[in-house]
Structure formats: structure tokens, C-alpha cells
C-alpha positions, 0 to 999 in steps of 0.5 A, spaced: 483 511 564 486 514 557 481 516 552 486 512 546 487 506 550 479 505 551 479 507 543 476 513 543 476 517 537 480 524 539 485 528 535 490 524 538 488 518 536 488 522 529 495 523 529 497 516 531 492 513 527 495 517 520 502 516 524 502 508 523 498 509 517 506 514 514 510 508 517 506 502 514 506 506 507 514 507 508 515 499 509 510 499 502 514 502 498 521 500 501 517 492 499 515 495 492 523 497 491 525 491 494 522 486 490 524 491 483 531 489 487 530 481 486 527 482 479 529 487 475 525 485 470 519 488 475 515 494 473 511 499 476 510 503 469 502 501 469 501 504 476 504 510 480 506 508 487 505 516 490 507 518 497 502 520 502 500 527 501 500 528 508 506 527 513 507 527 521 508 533 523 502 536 519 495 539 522 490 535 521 485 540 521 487 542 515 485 538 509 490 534 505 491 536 497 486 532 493 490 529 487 489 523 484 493 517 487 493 510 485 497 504 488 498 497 487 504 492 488 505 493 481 505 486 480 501 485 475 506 489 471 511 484 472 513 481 466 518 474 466 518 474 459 517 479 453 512 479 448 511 482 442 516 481 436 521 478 440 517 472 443 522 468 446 522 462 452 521 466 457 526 466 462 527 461 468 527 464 475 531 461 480 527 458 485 530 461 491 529 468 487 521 465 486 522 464 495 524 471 496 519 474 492 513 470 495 515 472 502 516 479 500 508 479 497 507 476 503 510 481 507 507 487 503 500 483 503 501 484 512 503 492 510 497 493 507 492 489 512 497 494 517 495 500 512 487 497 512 487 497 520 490 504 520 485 507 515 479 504 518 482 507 524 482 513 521 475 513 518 472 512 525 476 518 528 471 524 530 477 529 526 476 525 520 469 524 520 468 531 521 473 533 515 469 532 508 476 532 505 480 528 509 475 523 509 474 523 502 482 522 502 482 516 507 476 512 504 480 512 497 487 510 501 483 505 504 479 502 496 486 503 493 488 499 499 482 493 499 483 493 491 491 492 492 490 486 497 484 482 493 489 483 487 495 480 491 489 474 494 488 473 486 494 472 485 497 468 491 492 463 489 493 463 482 500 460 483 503 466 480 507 472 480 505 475 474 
């Protein structure tokens, strides 16, 4: 029987595990574009919503570039009103407009649930395990990750969007 069916850790694995984990942060980011479509008014100023630094054709003996990369839905940027010296009503957001984005977090919260898999997946690989670096890149995607889906769970069950 195949190693990756058994769920071994082997450098196949790897490669498929950072794989899934490339194609589930492309639909993330797509979400995150989506949902600035539905609300213009959406920032993700406060946040920087970076791309892997690692893509599928690239070894994985080799260790990733260490750099700084934050990402989180950027709802929590998102602002329906404006504050400051311009207090004025906030405006009213069409209910159907309220319905996509709720099913679009929704969809993004499944992404990252998706991404959490493909990186827990990743951390348990013998490559990764042995790779300082990329260990140490898998376990700060895998807190960015867990921080951005307990944000969207706070979020979810406080009613709101903002």
C-alpha cells in the first residue's frame, strides 16, 4: 500500500501537503478580494495580506525566506461608517449585501479550517520536522492561521461584521 495513503510522513507528503496548503491560501485571498468587491468600504489596511513565499515548483530541502507575514480576514478593518470628524449615520447595508458577506466569511472560515489541516499536515512531516526554518515558517502560518479563525468565530457570534 502507498506511504501517502497510510499517511506517512515523506517527502511526498510534503510536497502535497505545501500544495494544498498554496491552493487553499490562493482561494483566501480571492475571498478577501471578493469580499472588498461586495463592500468597497472593506480595508485591509490594518493587515497585510502577503503571498506564500514558497510556490509549488520549489525544493523543499531548501528553507523558506524568513520574513514577516501577518494575515487576517481584515474584517476587523472593516468599517460601515466613518468616524472622526465626519460623524455621520452610518449607512445601511442592503440585506442581501449582509447575506453574501456572511456566506462569504463563511466560505473563508472553511479556507482556513482547510489551511489549519494542510499545515498541521505539514508540521508533522519528517522534512519539515527536520528543517528548523521551515518549521518555524509552518508553525507562524499555522498562529496566523488559528488567530484569524478564532477572530472570525468572535465575530460570527457577535452578530456582526465589523
Amino acid at each position: 500500500m502507498d506511504s501517502y495513503l497510510l499517511g506517512a510522513p515523506t517527502g511526498n507528503n510534503t510536497e502535497f501537503a505545501m500544495q494544498k496548503y498554496l491552493l487553499l491560501q490562493n482561494q483566501h485571498e480571492e475571498l478577501l478580494q471578493q469580499l472588498h468587491d461586495l463592500c468597497p468600504t472593506y480595508t485591509s489596511s490594518s493587515t497585510a495580506v502577503t503571498s506564500p513565499s514558497l510556490s509549488p515548483t520549489r525544493s523543499f530541502s531548501s528553507s523558506p525566506p524568513l520574513r514577516n507575514h501577518q494575515r487576517s480576514s481584515g474584517f476587523s478593518g472593516m468599517r460601515l461608517g466613518h468616524r472622526g470628524s465626519h460623524s455621520m449615520l452610518q449607512p445601511v447595508l442592503d440585506e442581501s449585501l449582509v447575506e453574501e458577506m456572511a456566506a462569504g466569511e463563511q466560505k473563508l472560515s472553511d479556507v482556513n479550517e482547510g489551511i489549519k489541516r494542510a499545515l498541521t499536515e505539514l508540521l508533522n512531516c519528517e522534512t519539515v520536522r527536520k528543517d528548523r526554518a521551515m518549521r518555524t515558517w509552518v508553525q507562524s502560518r499555522l498562529m496566523d492561521t488559528e488567530k484569524e479563525l478564532r477572530s472570525g468565530r468572535r465575530r460570527r457570534s457577535s452578530g456582526g461584521l465589523d
